[in-house]
C-alpha positions in Angstrom: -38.8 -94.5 45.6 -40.9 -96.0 48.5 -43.2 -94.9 50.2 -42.3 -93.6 53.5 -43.6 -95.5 56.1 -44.8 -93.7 59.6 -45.6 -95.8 62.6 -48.9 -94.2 64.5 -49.0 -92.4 67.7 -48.3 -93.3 71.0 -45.5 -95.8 68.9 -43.6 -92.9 67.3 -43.6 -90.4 69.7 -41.4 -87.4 68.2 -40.3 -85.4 71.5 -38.0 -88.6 71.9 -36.0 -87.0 69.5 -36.0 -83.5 71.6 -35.3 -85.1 75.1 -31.9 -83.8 75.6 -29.1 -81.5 74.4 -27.3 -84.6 73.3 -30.0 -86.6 71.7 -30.9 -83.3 69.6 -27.3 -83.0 68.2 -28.0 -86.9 67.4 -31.0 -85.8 65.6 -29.4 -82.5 63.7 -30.6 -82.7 60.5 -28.8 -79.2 59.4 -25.4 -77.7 61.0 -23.8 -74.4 60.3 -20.1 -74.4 60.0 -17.3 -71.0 59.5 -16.3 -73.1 56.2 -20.3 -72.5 55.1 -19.9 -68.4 55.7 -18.4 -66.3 53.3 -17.0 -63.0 54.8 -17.8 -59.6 52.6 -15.3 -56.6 53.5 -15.4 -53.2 52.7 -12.2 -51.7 51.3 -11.8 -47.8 51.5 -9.0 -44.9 50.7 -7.2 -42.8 53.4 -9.8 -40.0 52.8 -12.8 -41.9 53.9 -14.3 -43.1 57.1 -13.6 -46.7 59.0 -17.2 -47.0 60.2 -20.7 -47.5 58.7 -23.4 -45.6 60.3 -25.9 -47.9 59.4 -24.3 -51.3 59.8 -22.8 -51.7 63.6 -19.9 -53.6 64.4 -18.8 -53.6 60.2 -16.1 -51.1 59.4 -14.5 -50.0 55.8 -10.6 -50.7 55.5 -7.6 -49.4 54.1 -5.4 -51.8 51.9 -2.7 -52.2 54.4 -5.4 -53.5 57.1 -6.6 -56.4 55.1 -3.8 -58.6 55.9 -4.6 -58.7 59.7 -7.8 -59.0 59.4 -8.1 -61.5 56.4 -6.0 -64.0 58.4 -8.0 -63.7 61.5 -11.0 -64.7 59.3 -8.8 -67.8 58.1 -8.0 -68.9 61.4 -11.7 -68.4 62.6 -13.0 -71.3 59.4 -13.7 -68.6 57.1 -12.1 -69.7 53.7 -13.7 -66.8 51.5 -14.2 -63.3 51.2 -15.9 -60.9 48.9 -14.7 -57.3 48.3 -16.5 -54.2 47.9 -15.0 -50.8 47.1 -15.5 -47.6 48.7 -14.8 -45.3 45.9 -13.9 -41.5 46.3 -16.4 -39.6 44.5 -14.0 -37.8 42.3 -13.4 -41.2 40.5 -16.9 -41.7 39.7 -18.0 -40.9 36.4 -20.5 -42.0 34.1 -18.9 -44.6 32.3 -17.2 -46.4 35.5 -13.9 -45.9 33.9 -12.4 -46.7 37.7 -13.5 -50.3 37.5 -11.2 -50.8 34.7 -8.2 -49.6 36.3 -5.7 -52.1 37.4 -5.0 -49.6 40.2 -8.2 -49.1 41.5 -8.9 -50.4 45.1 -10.1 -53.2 44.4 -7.0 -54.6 42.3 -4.7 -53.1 45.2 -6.9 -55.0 47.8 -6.5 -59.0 46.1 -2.8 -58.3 45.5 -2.5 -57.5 48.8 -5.0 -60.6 50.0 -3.3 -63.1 48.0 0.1 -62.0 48.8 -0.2 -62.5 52.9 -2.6 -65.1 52.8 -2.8 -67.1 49.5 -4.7 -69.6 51.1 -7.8 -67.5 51.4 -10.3 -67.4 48.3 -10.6 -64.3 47.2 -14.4 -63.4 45.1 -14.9 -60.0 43.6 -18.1 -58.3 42.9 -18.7 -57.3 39.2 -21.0 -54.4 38.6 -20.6 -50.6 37.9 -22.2 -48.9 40.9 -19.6 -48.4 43.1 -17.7 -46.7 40.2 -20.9 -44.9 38.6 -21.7 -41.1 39.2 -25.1 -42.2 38.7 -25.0 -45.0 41.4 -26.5 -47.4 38.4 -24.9 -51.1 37.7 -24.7 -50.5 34.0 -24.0 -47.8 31.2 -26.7 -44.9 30.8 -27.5 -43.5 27.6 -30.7 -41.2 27.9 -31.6 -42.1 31.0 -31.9 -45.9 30.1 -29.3 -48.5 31.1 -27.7 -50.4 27.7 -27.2 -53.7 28.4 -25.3 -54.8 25.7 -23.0 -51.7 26.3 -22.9 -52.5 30.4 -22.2 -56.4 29.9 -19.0 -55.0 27.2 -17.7 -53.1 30.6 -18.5 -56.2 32.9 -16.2 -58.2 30.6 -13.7 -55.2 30.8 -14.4 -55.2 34.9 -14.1 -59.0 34.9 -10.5 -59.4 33.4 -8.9 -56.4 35.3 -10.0 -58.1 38.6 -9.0 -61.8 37.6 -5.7 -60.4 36.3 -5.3 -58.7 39.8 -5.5 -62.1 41.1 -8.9 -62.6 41.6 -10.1 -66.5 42.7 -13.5 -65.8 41.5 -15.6 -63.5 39.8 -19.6 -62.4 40.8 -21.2 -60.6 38.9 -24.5 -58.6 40.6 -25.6 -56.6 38.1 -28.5 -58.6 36.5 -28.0 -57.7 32.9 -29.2 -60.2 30.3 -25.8 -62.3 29.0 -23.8 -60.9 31.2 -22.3 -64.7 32.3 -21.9 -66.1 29.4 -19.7 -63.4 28.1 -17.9 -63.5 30.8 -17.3 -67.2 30.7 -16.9 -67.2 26.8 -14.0 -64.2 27.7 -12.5 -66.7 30.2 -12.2 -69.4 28.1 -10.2 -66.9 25.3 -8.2 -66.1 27.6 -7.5 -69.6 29.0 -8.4 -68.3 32.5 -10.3 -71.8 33.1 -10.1 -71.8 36.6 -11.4 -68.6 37.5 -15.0 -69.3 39.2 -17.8 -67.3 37.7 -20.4 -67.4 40.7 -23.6 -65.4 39.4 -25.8 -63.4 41.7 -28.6 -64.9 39.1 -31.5 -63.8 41.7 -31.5 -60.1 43.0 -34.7 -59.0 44.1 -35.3 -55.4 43.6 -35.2 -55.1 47.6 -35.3 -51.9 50.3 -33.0 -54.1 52.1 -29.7 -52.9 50.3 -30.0 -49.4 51.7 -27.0 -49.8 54.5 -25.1 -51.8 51.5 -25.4 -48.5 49.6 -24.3 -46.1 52.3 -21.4 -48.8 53.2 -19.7 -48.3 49.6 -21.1 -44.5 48.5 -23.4 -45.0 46.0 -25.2 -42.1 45.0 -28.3 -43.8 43.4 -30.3 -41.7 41.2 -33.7 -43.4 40.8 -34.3 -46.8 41.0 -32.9 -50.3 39.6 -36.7 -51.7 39.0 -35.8 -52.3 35.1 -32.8 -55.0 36.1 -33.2 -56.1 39.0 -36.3 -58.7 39.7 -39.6 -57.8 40.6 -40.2 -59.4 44.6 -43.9 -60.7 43.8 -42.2 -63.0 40.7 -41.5 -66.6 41.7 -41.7 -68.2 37.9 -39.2 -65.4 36.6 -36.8 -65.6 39.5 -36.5 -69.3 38.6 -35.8 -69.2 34.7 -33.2 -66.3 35.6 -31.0 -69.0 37.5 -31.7 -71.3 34.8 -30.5 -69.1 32.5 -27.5 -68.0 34.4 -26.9 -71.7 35.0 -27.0 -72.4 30.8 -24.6 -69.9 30.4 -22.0 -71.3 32.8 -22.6 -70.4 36.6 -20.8 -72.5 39.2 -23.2 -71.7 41.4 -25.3 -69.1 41.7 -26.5 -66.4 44.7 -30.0 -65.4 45.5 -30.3 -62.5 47.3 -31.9 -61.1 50.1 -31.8 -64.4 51.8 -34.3 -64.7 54.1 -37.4 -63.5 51.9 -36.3 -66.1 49.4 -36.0 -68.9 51.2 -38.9 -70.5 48.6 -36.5 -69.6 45.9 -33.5 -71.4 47.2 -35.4 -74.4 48.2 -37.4 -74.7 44.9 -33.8 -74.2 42.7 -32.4 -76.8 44.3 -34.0 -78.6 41.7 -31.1 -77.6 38.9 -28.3 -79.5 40.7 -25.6 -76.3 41.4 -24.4 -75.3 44.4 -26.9 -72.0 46.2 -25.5 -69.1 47.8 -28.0 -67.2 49.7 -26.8 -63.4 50.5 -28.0 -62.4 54.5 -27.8 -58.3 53.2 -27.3 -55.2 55.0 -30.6 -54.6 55.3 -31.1 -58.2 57.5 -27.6 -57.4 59.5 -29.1 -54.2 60.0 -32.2 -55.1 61.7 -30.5 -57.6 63.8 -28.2 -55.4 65.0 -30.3 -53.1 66.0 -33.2 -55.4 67.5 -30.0 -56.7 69.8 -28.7 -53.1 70.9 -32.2 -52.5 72.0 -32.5 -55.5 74.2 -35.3 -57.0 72.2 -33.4 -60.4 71.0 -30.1 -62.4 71.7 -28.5 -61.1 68.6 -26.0 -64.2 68.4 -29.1 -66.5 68.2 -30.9 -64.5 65.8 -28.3 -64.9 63.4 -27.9 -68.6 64.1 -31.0 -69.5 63.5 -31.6 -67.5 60.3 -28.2 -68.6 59.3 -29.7 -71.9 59.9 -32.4 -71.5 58.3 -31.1 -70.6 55.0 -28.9 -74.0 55.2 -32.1 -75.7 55.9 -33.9 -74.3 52.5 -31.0 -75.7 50.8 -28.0 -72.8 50.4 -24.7 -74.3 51.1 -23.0 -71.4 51.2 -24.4 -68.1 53.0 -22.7 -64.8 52.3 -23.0 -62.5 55.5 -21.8 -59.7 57.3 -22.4 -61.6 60.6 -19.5 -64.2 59.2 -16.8 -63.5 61.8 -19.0 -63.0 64.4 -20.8 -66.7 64.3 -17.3 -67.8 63.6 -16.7 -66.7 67.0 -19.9 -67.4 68.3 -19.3 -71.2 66.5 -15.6 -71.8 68.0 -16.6 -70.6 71.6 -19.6 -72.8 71.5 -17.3 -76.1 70.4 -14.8 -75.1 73.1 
């Protein structure tokens, strides 16, 4: 490659660039598009509650409202979504037998998805919390979560949910060999075009507290032992590797803005990075912008922005329809 060759000052002068509205949008060297945003939604029974205390302007909903609202994300740009159970607690139990049934809301919810609007993608979440009585993402056995045992269930979870329906599969649980199981299950099954999109970075992070509330988990303890200590950089990089070897698509690192270093650095193994804007970053946002202390559309454009500019092509967010608003208006 050559060398890059930079003319001295007063011959460059860089504000040329900046001069104008339209010379800027000349200049863009990132853009954020609805197409970019992937849309999670919260699916609940009749016995539980529309709206989330802790996330504003996000609301749980019953099977027979996804149609409506699914399509209004399609016509908005927003070709994806990714569901999330609110299970009753009576269903929880310790071995997350719910995730495996083919009634379970989840199942209900991609029938439902696929059979109004077959055009949008539809991704599932793989992990055992929202099913757990524990609140855990895997299997307990004295107090200590079996991964070999919990990655047998995620399998289990896996083909209930692609059988459903499902367009692809993510798995967020951050056991070891959980993705190539998965994909190795796949390929028995001859389910080849199922995407298997890894959440192969998930920082052990106080910003999925509202994400918690939103779908009932009753955590008992911690998840320190699976998912990744927040001072490791080295680690977070050999677990998307790893993922990656085993036969990611593309992979999700999560919370997104404190790991905008990991995104940019993985960009490195040539797949495609999701970053995941969590509850926690909605959350404070939201709240920042109900108090009056920032322009809450412009704080999640440019952090949505930002994430594009580390190197994510793809950001997961609960702000989705709103910037696909905020996107469309702004075109107009």
């Amino acid at each position: 490659m050559s060398e890059k060759i930079v003319a001295p000052y007063p011959y460059l002068r860089l504000r040329r660039l900046r001069q104008s509205a339209s010379v800027r949008a000349l200049f863009q060297e990132n853009h954020l598009l609805p197409s970019d945003l992937i849309c999670p939604i919260f699916v609940r029974g009749s016995d539980d509650a529309a709206d989330i205390s802790t996330m504003p302007g996000i609301s749980r909903y019953l099977i027979d409202e996804l149609p409506k609202e699914v399509e209004e994300l399609y016509n908005l740009g927003i070709r994806a979504v990714l569901l999330f159970p609110k299970t009753p607690n009576h269903l929880k139990t310790e071995d997350a037998a719910e995730a495996f049934n083919s009634q379970n809301l989840i199942c209900q919810a991609i029938r439902k998805i696929k059979a109004s609007i077959p055009e949008m993608t539809v991704l599932t979440d793989v992990a055992l919390d929202p099913y757990t009585s524990h609140g855990h993402d895997g299997i307990l056995k004295n107090d200590k979560i079996e991964n070999d045992l919990t990655v047998e269930a995620l399998v289990k979870q896996t083909l209930n949910q692609v059988e459903a329906g499902a367009d692809g599969i993510c798995p967020s649980d951050m056991m070891d060999g959980r993705i190539q199981a998965i994909r190795q299950a796949l390929e028995y099954k001859k389910l080849t075009d199922i995407l298997l999109i890894s959440y192969a970075l998930k920082y052990a992070s106080a910003l999925y507290g509202p994400f918690r509330g939103a779908v009932g988990a009753n955590l008992k303890g911690d998840k320190m032992t699976y998912q990744l200590n927040p001072a490791n950089s080295d680690e977070a990089l050999r677990e998307i590797q790893q993922d990656i070897m085993e036969g990611a698509d593309a992979v999700i690192i999560k919370p997104g803005l404190p790991s905008l270093d990991i995104i940019s650095q993985a960009q490195s193994f040539g797949v495609p990075i999701w970053a995941y804007q969590v509850s926690g970053e909605y959350a404070m946002i939201k709240y920042a912008a109900m108090s009056g202390a920032l322009n809450g559309e412009k704080a999640f454009y440019e952090i949505l922005l930002s994430l594009k500019r580390a190197g994510a092509s793809t950001i997961i967010t609960y702000a989705a329809k709103e910037m696909a608003l905020c996107l469309r208006k702004n075109s107009d």
